[in-house]
N, C-alpha and C positions, 0 to 999 in steps of 0.2 A: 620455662613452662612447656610441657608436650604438647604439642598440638591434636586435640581430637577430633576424630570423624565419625560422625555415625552414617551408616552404608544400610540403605533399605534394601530389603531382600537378600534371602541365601540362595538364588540363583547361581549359577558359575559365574558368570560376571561379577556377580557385587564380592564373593568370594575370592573371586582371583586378585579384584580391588584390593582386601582388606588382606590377603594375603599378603603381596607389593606393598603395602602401608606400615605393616606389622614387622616385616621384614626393614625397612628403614629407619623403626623404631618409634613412628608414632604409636599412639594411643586410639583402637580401633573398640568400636562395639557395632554388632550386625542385629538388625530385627526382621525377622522372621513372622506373617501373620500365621504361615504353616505347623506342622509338625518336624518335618523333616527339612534334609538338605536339598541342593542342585538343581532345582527346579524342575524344569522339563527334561532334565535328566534323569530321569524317575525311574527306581527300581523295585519291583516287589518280587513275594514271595510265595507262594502255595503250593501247598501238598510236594512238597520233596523238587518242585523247578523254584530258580530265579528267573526273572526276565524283564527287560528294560521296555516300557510301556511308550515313550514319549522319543528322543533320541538312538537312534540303536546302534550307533558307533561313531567314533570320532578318529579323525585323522591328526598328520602331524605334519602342517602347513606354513610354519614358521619355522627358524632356530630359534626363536624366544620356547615357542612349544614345544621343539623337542629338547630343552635344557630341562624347563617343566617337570615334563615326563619320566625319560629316561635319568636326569642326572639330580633334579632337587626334589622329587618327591619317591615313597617306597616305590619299588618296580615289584614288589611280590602281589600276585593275583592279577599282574598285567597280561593279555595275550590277545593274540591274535588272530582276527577273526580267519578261519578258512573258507575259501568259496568266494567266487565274483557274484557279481548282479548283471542280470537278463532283463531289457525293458522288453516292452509289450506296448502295445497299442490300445486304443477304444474297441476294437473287435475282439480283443483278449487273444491274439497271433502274438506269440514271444520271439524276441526277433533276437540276433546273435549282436554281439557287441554289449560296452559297460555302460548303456545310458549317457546320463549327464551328470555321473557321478565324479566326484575326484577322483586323480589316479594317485595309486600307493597305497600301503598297506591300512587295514582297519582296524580298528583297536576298542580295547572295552575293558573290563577288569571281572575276574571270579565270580567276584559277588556282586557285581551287575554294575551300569555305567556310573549310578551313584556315587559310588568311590571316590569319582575324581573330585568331588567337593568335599568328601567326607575327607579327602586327604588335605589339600588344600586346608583347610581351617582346621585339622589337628596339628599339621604343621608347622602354620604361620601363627598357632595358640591364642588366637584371639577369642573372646566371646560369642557366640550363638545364643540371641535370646527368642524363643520358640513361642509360638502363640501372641504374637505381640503385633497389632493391628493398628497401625500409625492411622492417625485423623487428623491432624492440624502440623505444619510449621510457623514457626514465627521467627523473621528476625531480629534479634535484640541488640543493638548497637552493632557489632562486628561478629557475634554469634550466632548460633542457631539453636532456639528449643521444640523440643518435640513433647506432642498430644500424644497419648493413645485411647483404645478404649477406654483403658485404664486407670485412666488417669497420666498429669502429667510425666515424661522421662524426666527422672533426677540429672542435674547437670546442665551444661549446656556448650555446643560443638561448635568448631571451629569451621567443620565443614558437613557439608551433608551428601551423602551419595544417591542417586535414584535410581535402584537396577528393575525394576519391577517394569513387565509389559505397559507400552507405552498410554494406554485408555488408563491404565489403575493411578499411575503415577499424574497424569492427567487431575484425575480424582483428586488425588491427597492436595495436590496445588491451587485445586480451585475450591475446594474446604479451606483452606489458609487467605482464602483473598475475603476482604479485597486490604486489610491491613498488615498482614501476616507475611506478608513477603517483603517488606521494607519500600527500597527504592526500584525494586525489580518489575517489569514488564512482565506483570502473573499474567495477563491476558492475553499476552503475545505467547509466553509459552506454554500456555493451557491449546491454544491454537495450534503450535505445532506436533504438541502430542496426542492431538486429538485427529490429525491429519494421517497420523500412523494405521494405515488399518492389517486385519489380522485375519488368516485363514483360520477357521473352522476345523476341527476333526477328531475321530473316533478311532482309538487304538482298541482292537479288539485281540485276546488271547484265547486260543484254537487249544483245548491240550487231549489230542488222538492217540485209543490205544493202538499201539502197535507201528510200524516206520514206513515214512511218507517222507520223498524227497520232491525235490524242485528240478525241472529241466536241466538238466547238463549239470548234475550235482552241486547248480548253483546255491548261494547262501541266501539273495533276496532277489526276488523280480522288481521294479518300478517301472509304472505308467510313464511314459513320457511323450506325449498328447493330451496329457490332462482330461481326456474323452470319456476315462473309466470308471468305474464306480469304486473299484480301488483302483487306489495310489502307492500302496507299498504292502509285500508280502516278504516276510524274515523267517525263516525256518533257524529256528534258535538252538536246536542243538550244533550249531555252527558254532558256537560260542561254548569251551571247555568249561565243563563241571555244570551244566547249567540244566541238565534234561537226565533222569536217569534213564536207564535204556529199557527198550520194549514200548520207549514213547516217542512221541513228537509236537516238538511246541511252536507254534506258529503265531506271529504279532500279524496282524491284520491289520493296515491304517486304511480306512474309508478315504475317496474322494472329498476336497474341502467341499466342492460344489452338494457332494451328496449328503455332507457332514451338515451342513447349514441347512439343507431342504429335511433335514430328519432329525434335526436335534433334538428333539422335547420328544422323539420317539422310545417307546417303551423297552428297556437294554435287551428281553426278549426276540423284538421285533430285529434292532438291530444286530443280534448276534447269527440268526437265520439268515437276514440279509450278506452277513460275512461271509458265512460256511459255503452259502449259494453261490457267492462269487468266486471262492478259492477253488471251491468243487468245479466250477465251470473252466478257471486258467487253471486248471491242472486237467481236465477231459479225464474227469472221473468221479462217482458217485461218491461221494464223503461220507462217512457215520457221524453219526451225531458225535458232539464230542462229549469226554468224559466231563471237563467241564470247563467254564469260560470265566475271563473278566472284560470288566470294560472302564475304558477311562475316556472321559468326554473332554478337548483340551479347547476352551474357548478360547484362548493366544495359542494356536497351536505354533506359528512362525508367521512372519511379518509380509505382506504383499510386496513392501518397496520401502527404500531407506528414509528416514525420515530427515526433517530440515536440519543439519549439524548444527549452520550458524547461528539462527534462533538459540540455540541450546546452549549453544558457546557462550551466548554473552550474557550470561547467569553465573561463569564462572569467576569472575572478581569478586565475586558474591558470595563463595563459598558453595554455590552450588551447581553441583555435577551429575552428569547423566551417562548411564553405559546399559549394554544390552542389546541382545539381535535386532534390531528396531534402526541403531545406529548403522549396521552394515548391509539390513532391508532381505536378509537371509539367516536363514534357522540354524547355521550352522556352530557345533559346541567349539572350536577352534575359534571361531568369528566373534562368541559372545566371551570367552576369554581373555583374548586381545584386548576388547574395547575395556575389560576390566582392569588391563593391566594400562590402558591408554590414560584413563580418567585417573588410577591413584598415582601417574606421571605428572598429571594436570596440577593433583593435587596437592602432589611434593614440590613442585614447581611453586607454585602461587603463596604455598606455605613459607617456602625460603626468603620472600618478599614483604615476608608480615613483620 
């Protein structure tokens, strides 16, 4: 009999999971409550640019990651970014040196950082089911069934995966208590994913007619004093195919600090607030732009890692936990890993069934 899993969330984590699962020939299905894939890896599209809203590049920090990359998934539309990053300070003085950024190259794909899930799950051919809003688990003797809005999922899994930022998942576990979890300590790990907590913030899209670069032909400046009102500036024509020319596109992430004191702010109010502070670390008057998006990211990335072992001992149980929350940084390499950590868990524990 295959052993199945159902993997909540199409984050890169849960993805990379079902990818490693699908790959050893279990029997995988992903739910999605979204429309789209990779989660905070988020890419859209307007008026003739792409550009990555949430994540804006990923490095390549393991050899599990660069086998990944270069050697088991497509390399066409891969490239890399040009241009270092210049931190700055709270008085908005850009200062020389690469931050507290990783060193080595930076990477992204054509058509925006998306890809790297959209590849991941066309090549490990597993399911994607979209719009699907998990609300209860239950254990059933040595499986697991799932709620949704829906009504219940047909079936019932062997194991279950929880990629979803750690308050949502949180959520789903403590709607399944207090019977729905079998012999498991639901209140113990309702505790520790509720101990997870999450910066705040506003990715704001700048798009200028006409060419506007960044200090020392840099790709992105980052705050590193956390003092500022932004936290990250990306001049996106950094990135091939992605701006056509006579423009300039620029992601603006807001300060968490400033993200949280202005949330429920009006996208107008907040987009002014962007332009005034790009216009100010560049010492120069900006134009209005031609025109703007905004994504408001309430998990934007994780304060600090959360309690592993709590989380562990759910695993006999069939139940598993991955995503930046585990390594307590926002990092797309980081949330990978732990995806590919958890369906090692889960090929592990299956060989024992």
């Amino acid at each position: 009999m295959n052993h199945r899993t159902a993997v909540i969330g199409a984050g890169l984590s849960g993805l990379a999971a079902a990818f490693r699962l699908a790959e050893a020939g279990h029997e995988v299905r992903v739910f999605e409550k979204s429309r789209g894939l990779s989660g905070r890896a988020a890419s859209r599209s307007r008026e003739g640019c792409r550009y990555d809203l949430g994540a804006n590049y990923f490095t390549i920090s393991s050899n599990e990651m660069a086998r990944l990359v270069f050697q088991t998934l497509p390399t066409e539309g891969l490239t890399r970014i040009v241009g270092g990053i210049l931190p700055f300070d709270r008085g908005g003085k850009i200062l020389p040196g690469d931050g507290d950024r990783p060193h080595g190259s930076r990477w992204t794909y054509r058509d925006g950082i998306s890809t790297l899930g959209k590849l991941l799950a066309a090549r490990g051919g597993y399911p994607v089911e979209n719009g699907v809003r998990l609300t209860r688990l239950e254990r059933a003797g040595t499986r697991w069934r799932l709620e949704a809005e829906g009504g219940p999922i047909p079936g019932e899994f062997d194991a279950v995966l929880l990629t979803p930022p750690a308050p949502q998942a949180a959520d789903l576990l403590e709607a399944s208590l207090p019977d729905g979890l079998g012999g498991l300590d639901g209140e113990g790990l309702v505790a520790a994913l509720r101990g997870a907590e999450y910066f705040r913030q506003f990715s704001v899209v700048l798009n200028f007619e006409g060419e506007f670069t960044l200090p020392g032909d840099a790709y992105a400046l980052i705050n590193t004093d956390r003092g500022h009102d932004l936290a990250w500036v990306a001049r996106e024509n950094g990135k091939a195919g992605r701006v056509p020319g006579g423009q300039t596109l620029f992601i603006v992430q807001m300060a968490p600090d400033w993200s949280s004191h202005h949330y429920d702010d009006a996208p107008a109010t907040i987009v002014a607030e962007a332009v005034d502070g790009l216009g100010s670390l560049l010492g120069e008057a900006l134009p209005s732009p031609v025109w703007s998006d905004l994504q408001r990211w309430r998990y934007a990335h994780p304060r600090g890692a959360i309690d592993l072992e709590a989380l562990r001992s759910a695993a006999p149980s069939g139940l598993y936990f991955a995503g930046d929350a585990l390594v307590g940084r926002g990092r797309v390499a980081g949330a990978i890993e732990t995806g590919f950590s958890a369906a090692t868990a889960i090929l592990g524990q299956g060989a024992h069934r």
